[in-house]
N, C-alpha and C positions, 0 to 999 in steps of 0.2 A: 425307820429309815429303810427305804426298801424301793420295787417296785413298782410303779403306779396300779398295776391291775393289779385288783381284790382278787386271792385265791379263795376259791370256798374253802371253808373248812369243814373237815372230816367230820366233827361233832359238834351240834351246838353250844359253842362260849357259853351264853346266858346258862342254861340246862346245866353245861359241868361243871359251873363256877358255884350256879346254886349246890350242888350237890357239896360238892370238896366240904364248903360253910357251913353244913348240915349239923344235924344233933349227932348224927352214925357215920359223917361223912369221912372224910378222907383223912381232915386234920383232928377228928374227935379220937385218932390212935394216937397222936401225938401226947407228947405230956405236960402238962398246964393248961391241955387245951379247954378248953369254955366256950360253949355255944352261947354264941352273940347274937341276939338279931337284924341288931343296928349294923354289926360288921359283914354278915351276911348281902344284909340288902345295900351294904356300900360296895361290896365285892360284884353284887350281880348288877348292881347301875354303872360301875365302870367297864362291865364286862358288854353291857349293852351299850354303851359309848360306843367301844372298843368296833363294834361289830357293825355298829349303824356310822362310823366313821363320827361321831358328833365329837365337842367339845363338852366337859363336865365340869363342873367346880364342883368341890363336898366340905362341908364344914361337918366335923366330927369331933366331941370331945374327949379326954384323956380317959386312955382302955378301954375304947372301944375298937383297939388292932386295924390300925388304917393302914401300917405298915404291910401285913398279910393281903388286906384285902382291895390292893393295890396290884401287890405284886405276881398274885397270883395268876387273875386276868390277863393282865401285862405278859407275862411267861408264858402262857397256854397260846396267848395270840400272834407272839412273835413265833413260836415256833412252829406254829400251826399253818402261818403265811411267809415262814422263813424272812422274817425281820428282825433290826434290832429293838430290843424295848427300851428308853433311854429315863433312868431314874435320878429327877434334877434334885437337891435337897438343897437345906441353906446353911447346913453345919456337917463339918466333917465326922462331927461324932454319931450322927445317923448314919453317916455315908460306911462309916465302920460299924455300926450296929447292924445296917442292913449285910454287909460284904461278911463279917464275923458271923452273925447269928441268924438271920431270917435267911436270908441266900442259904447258906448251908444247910440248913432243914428244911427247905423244901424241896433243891436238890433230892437231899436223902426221899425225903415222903412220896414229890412225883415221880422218882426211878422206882418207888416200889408199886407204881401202879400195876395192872393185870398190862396195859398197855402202853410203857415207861416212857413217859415225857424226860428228856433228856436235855441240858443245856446247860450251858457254862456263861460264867458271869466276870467280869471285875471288872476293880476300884479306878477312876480317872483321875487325875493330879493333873494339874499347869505343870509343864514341862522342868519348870523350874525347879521343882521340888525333886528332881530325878539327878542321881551321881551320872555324868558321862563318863566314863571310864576315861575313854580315849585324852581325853579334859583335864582329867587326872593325873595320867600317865606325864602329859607334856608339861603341865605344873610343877612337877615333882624333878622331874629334869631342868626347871629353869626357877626353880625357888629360892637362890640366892642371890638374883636379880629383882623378884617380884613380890618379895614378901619380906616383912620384917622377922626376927628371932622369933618372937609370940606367934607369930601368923605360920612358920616353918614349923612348930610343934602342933598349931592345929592341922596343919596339910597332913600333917605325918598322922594325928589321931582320926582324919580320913580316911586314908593310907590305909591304916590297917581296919577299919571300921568296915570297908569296901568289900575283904575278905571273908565278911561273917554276915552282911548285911543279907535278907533274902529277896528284899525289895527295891534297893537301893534309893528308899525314899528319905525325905524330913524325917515321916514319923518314927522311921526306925531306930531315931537314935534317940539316946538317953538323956545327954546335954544336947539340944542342937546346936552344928560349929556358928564360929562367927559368919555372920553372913559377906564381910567382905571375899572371906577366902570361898565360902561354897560359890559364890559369883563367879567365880575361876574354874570352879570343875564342874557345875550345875551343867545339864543340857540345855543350847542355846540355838534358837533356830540361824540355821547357814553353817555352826560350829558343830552342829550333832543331826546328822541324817543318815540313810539309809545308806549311802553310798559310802559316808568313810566310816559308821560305825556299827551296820547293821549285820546281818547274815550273810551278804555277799561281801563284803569289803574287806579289803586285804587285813586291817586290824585285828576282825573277830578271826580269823586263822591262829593267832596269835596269843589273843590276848583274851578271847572271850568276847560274846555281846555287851555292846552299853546297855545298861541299865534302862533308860529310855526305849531304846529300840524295840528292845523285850517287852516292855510295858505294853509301847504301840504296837506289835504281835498280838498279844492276846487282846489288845482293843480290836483289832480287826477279826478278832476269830469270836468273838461274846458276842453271845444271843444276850448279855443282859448288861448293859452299861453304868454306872452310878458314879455323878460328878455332882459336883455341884451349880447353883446357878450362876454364877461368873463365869467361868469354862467353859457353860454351856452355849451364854451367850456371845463370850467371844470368839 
């Protein structure tokens, strides 16, 4: 996502992708790493997509690192042409494999270049799956109108869940609550925006950012995106 003119880039995609993939290359300092050929020549066909603008399919089998030799391409060319790279999967447990483990170590490996490729990345959720604070707040204040006994002790083990959480998503919690009550605090579009819970609204003075809003912050500021394909498409 970007805009329409191609910037040239600095060095050629093809040539630094082949190299990273190499027997000596970039990621043979790493550790586990294993020179692939299949993964190699998968890294440098998308890296030549990537540059000839085309479309790619790849069918690859299991260990041959399709996850690397995706995303590396992808990285060098967003930040090369100052775009974002948007990484669709079909399970959230890639979407955390890639945000937990691949992301992080190449971070690490391309800042240690002679010439540091630098770029920051995170994870996309449906809105839904985000505590609105603000959402919270006004539940908690009107919960012996809108919630039964059972449902006022899960608000309450929200309540205090909100204080420790670092992401304020689903996954972060242990039991996730009933979904009637997170209905109530989740972020909702028209009920959770910029304006009554963001960086400028009178709330965050107060009370802190929604969890949401924070989320959509660093979605506008990654060079590297990972959602899934639902999300994607809606």
């Amino acid at each position: 996502i970007g805009p329409v003119e191609v910037q040239p880039a600095g060095t050629d995609l093809v040539a630094q992708v082949e190299s990273v993939f190499s027997p000596t290359g970039l990621l043979s300092k790493s550790r586990n790493f294993e020179y692939r050929p299949q993964q190699q020549e998968m890294a440098v066909a998308v890296a030549r997509a990537l540059q000839n603008r085309e479309h790619l399919a790849v069918e690859a089998g299991t260990g041959v690192g399709k996850s690397l030799a995706y995303l590396v391409p992808a990285i060098l060319f967003a930040v090369h042409q100052k775009k974002k790279a948007i990484i669709s999967t079909h399970t959230i447990n890639l979407q955390e494999q890639l945000t937990q483990k691949d992301l992080p170590m190449l971070e690490a490996a391309l800042g240690a270049l002679p010439q540091p490729v630098k770029f920051s990345f995170t994870m996309l959720k449906g809105r839904a799956n985000y505590l609105c604070t603000r959402r919270l707040q006004k539940a908690m204040h009107s919960a012996d109108s809108l919630f039964t006994g059972s449902e006022q002790e899960e608000l309450k083990r929200i309540w205090e869940w909100s204080h420790k959480t670092e992401d304020g998503s689903l996954s972060d919690f242990d039991i996730e609550p009933d979904p009637k009550v997170w209905a109530q605090v989740c972020s909702e579009r028209g009920l959770c925006s910029p304006k009554v819970c963001g960086y400028q609204s009178d709330f965050s003075k107060d009370h802190g950012i929604c969890f949401f809003q924070r989320a959509r912050n660093r979605i506008l500021s990654s060079d590297v995106l990972v959602l899934n394909h639902t999300l994607f498409f809606t």
